[in-house]
ZAMARGU-4260 file (C-alpha; in steps of 0.2 Angstrom, whole numbers, plus 5000, padded with zeros to 4 digits):
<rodrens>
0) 4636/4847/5640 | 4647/4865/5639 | 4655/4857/5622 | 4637/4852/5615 | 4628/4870/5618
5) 4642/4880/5611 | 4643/4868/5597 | 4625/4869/5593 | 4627/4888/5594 | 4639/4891/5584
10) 4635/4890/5563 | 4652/4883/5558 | 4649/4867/5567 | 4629/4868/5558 | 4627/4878/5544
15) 4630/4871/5525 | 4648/4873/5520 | 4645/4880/5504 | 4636/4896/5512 | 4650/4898/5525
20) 4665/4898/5513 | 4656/4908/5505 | 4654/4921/5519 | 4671/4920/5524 | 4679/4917/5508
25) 4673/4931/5496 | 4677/4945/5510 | 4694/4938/5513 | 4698/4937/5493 | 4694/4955/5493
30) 4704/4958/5508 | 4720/4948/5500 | 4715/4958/5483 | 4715/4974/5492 | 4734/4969/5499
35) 4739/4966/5482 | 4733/4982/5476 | 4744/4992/5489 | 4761/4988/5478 | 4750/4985/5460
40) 4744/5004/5462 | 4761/5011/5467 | 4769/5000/5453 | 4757/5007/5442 | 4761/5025/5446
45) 4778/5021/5448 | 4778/5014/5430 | 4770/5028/5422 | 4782/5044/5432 | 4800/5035/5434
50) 4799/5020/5423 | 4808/5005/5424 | 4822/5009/5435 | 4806/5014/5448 | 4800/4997/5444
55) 4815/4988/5448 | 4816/4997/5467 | 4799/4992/5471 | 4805/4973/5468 | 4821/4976/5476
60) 4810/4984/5493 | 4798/4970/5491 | 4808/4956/5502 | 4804/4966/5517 | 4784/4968/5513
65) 4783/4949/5511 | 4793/4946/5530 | 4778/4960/5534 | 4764/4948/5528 | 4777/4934/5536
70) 4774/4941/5552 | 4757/4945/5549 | 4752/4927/5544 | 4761/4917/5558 | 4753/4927/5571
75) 4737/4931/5564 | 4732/4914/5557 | 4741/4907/5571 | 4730/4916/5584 | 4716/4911/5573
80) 4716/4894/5572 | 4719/4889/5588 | 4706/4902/5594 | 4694/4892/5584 | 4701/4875/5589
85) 4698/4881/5606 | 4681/4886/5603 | 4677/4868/5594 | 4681/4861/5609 | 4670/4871/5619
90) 4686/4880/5629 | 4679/4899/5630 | 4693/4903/5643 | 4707/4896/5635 | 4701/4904/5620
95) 4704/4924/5623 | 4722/4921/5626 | 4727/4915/5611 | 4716/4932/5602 | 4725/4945/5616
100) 4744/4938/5614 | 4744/4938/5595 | 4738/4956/5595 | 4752/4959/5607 | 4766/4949/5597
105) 4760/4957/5582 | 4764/4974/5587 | 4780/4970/5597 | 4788/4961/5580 | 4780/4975/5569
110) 4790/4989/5578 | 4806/4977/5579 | 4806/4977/5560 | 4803/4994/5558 | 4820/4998/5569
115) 4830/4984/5562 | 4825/4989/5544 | 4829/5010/5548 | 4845/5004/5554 | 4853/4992/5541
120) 4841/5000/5527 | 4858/5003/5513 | 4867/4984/5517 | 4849/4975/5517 | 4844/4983/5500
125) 4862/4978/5492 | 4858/4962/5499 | 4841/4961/5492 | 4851/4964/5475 | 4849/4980/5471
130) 4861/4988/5455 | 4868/5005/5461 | 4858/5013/5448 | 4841/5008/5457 | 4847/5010/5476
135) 4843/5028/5477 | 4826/5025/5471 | 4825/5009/5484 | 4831/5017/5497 | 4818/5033/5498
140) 4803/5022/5493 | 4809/5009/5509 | 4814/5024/5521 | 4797/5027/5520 | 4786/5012/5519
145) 4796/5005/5533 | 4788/5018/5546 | 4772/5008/5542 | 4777/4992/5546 | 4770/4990/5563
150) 4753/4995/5555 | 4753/4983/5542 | 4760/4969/5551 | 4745/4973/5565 | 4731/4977/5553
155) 4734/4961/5543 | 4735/4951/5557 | 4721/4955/5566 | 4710/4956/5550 | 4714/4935/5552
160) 4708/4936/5571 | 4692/4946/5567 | 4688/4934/5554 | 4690/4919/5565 | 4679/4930/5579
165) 4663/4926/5563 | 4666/4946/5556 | 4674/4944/5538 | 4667/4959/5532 | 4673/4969/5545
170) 4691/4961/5541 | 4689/4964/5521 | 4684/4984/5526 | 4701/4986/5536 | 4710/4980/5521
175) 4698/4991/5509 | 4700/5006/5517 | 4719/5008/5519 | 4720/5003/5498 | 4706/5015/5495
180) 4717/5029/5502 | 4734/5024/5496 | 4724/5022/5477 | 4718/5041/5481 | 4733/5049/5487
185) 4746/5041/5476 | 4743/5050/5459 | 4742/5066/5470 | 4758/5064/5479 | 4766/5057/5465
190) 4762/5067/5449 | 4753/5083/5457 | 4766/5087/5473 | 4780/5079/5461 | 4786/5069/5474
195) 4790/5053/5466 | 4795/5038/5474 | 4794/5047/5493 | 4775/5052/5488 | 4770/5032/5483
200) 4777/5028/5500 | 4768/5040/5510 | 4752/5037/5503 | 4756/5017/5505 | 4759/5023/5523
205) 4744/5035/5529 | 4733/5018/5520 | 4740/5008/5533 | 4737/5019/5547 | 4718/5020/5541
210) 4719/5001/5542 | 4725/5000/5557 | 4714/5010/5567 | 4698/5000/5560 | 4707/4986/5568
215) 4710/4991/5582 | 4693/4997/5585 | 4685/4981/5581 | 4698/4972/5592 | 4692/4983/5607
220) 4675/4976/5606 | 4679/4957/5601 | 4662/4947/5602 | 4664/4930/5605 | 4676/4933/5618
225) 4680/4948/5630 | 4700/4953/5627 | 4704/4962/5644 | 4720/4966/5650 | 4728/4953/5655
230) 4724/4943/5641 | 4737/4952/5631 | 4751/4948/5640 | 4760/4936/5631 | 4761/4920/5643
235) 4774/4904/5633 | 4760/4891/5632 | 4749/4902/5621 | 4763/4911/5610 | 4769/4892/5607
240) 4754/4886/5602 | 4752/4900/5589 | 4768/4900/5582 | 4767/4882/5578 | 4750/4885/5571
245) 4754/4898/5561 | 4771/4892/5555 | 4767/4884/5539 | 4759/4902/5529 | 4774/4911/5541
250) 4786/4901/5533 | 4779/4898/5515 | 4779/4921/5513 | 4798/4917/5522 | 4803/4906/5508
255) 4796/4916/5493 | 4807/4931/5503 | 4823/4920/5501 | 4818/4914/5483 | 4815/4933/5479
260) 4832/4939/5486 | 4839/4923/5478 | 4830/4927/5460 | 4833/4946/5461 | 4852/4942/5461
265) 4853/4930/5449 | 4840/4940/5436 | 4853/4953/5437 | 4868/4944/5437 | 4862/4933/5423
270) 4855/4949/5414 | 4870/4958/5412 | 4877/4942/5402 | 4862/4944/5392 | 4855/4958/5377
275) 4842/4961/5391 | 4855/4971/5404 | 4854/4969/5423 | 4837/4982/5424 | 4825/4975/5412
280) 4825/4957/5420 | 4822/4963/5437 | 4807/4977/5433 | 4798/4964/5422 | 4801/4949/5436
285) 4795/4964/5450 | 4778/4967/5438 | 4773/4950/5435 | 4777/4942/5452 | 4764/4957/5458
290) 4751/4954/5445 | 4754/4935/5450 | 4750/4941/5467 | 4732/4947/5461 | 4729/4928/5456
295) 4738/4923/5472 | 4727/4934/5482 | 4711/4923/5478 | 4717/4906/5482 | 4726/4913/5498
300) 4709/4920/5501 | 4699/4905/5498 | 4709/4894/5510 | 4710/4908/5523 | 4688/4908/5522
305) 4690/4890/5524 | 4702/4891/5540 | 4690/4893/5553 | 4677/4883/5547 | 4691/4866/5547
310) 4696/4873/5564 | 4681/4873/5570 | 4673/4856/5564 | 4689/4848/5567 | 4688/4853/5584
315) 4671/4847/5588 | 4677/4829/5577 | 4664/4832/5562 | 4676/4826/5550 | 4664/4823/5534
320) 4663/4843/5535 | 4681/4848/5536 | 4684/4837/5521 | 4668/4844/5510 | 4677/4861/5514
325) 4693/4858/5509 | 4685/4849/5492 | 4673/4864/5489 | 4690/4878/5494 | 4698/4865/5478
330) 4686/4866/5465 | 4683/4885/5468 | 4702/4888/5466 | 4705/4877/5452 | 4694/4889/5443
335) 4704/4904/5447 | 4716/4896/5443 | 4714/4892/5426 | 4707/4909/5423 | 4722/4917/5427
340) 4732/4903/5418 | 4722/4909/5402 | 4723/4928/5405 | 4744/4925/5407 | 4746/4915/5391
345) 4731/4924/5381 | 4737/4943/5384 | 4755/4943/5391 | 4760/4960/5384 | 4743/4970/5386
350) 4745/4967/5406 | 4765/4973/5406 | 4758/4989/5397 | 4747/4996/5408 | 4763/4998/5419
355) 4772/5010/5408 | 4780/5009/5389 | 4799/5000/5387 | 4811/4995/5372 | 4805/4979/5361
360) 4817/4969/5372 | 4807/4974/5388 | 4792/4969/5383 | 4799/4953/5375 | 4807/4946/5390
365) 4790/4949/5400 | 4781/4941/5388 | 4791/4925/5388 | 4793/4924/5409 | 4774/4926/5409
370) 4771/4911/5396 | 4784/4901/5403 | 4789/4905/5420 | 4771/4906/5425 | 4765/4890/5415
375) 4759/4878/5428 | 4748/4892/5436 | 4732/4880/5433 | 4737/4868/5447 | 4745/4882/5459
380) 4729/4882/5469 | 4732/4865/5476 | 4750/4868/5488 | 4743/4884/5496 | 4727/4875/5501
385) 4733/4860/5507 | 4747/4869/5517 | 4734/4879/5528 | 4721/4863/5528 | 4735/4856/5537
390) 4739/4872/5549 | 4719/4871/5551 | 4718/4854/5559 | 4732/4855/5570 | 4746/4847/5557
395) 4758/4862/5560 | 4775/4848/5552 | 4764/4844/5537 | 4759/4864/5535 | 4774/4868/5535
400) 4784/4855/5524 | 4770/4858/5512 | 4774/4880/5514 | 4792/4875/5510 | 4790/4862/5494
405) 4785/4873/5480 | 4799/4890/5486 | 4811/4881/5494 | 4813/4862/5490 | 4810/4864/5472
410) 4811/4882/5467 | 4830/4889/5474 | 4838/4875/5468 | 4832/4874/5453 | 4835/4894/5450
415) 4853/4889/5455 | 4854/4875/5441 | 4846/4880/5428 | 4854/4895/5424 | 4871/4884/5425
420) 4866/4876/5407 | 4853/4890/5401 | 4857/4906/5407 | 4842/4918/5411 | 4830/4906/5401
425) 4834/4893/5415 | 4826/4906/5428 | 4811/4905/5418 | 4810/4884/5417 | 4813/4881/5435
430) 4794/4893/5439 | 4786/4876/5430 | 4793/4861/5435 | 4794/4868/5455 | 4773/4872/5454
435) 4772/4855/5445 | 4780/4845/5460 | 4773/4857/5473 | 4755/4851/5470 | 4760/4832/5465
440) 4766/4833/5483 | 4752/4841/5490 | 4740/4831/5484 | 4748/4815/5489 | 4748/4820/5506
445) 4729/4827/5505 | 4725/4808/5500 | 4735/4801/5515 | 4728/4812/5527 | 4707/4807/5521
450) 4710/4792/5522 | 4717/4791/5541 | 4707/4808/5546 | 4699/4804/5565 | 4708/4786/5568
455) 4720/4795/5580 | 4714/4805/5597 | 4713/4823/5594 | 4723/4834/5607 | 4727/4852/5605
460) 4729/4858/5620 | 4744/4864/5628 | 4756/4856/5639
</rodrens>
């Protein structure tokens, strides 16, 4: 009886799909968008005052930021879904634990990284690959931005948990608000104070703070569930439960982190063999990986909005609506997709540009690793989205198999190789063939999992 009347009052087990992906998609595309932004903008900036040694520290500093989103993801989605698995199956008590103990873990693993990062900052940058004509420039932006990181890693998270709590908008005004204040403040630290790389970090830094108050005032006044004290104490069952959940878009930003430090090293060592030098590869890669991220930012958006409705309709067994959601999350990010396939084979050279002049050979090389490097981007949609359909109906292995095919299985080897036979051109080939297997891969297991979806009892609760 409990099951059916909160079923009945909740619209993700009742309204049309289209409509809710469409609520909590479009807020959440922004909110990924407005992520994005935060390292576009200070590119941009960057670009235009220090050039391209400025451009190659942000992409060295950038493997820390993805184990930021890492964190963020595996606790925030994490929390999320089995909040809303919870909630499908009518289990309000239950529920509020898994919301107050990702808050909890998000803040404890935010401040960690901040310390360890403080600490080891010099060794992790070299490691990160970084020349020793672009570690003084990487090591003032990350001194700084690293201060931020229990901000970022708890705004982001939580932005999942007040989406799944039915407020998208709210989450995506988190988001907005901190890249609204970083976009203000950067050319003023930067070019008016003259502060350079110190003044993009700050203004990175204050628009997280932003971010994370909003979400920490929403979080005080949760409204499917009361979070009180006690609920925040984090309890092994829960965290469990949430860790596996929210392994799979954990571990898929992990592996690009490994793939990055992997393809940072091998751009320069491979440049230098090359006319192109050890910086030019590197800036270009740090551009393009980031404008990538704009695309990226949509389909990680879509299948975020389509989360808590699968959650949800999984939970409460109404199967023909979790597979029209993952169908409808498909065909709106195959459209993305190819859009952004056209705008990276179409105008190559126009987009480096806007992030400062460089030598024919600069834009030369970024015009080929966008062409070639990025060519498959018409089918990326599909690994992404299947990966979290997976995390969303309680497939936590398959999740995160599918998080590790495209980065990891296919990608770091093939970086490995290629180069062996083509040198830097071989960094560019292995980009192609490791999306094409990705979402071969993907879709094969998408087909398997229809056709035996609801033949197996459902149990997600814990031990």
């Amino acid at each position: 009886m409990l099951h059916n009347q909160l079923h009945a009052e909740n619209p993700l087990g009742t309204k049309p799909v289209g409509s809710l992906l469409k609520k909590f998609a479009i807020p959440s595309i922004v909110a990924m968008l407005v992520g994005a932004l935060y390292n576009i903008v200070d590119q941009f900036f960057i670009g235009q005052k220090i050039g391209e040694l400025g451009n190659a520290a942000t992409n060295v500093a950038f493997p820390l930021t993805t184990s930021c989103v890492a964190i963020a993801l595996l606790l925030g989605i994490g929390g999320a879904s089995a909040f809303n698995l919870a909630l499908g199956e009518g289990d309000k008590k239950r529920a509020v634990y898994y919301v107050g103990n990702a808050v909890t873990m998000l803040l404890i693993l935010g401040t960690a990284l901040s310390i360890i990062t403080q600490i080891l900052l010099t060794p992790m940058l070299k490691f990160f690959g970084s020349p020793d004509k672009v570690l003084d420039y990487a090591r003032t932006y990350t001194r700084i931005t690293s201060l931020g990181f229990p901000f970022l890693i708890l705004s982001n998270g939580s932005g999942h948990l007040i989406r799944a709590d039915g407020s998208p908008k709210y989450s995506m005004l988190c988001n907005l608000s901190g890249a609204v204040i970083n976009a203000i403040l950067d050319p003023i630290f930067i070019f008016a104070l003259d502060m350079g790389m110190a003044g993009a970090a700050l203004a990175t830094v204050i628009g997280q703070v932003i971010s994370f108050l909003l979400a920490v005032r929403y979080m005080c006044r949760y409204k499917t569930v009361t979070i009180a004290r006690h609920h925040l104490i984090p309890r092994r069952k829960y965290t469990a439960r949430i860790l596996s959940l929210g392994a799979a878009p954990a571990f898929n930003q992990a592996a690009m982190m490994v793939v990055q430090i992997v393809m940072n090293k091998s751009l320069a060592f491979y440049g230098a063999l090359s006319v192109y030098g050890e910086s030019i590869p590197l800036a270009c890669s740090g551009i393009i990986n980031k404008v990538n991220m704009v695309f990226f930012s949509v389909i990680i958006g879509i299948s975020q909005g389509m989360q808590p409705i699968v959650s949800f309709n999984y939970g409460a067994r109404q199967y023909d609506r979790v597979k029209s959601v993952y169908k409808l999350a498909i065909r709106s990010g195959f459209i993305a997709s190819v859009t952004a396939f056209l705008l990276f084979q179409l105008i190559p050279r126009q987009i480096i540009s806007l992030f400062g002049a460089g030598t024919e050979q600069y834009f030369g090389f970024a015009v080929s690793y966008f062409r070639i490097y990025l060519f498959f981007t018409f089918i990326n949609c599909i690994q992404p989205i299947s990966s979290n359909f997976f995390t969303a109906v309680w497939k936590p292995k398959k999740g995160v198999f599918l998080s590790l095919t495209r980065q990891i299985i296919f990608l770091l080897p093939l970086i490995i190789i290629f180069p062996l036979f083509m040198g830097i051109d071989g960094i560019m080939y292995a980009g192609p063939v490791a999306d094409f297997l990705a979402a071969a891969v993907s879709g094969a297991l998408i087909i398997s999992e229809f056709r035996n979806m609801g033949k197996h009892p459902l149990s997600i609760r814990p031990d």
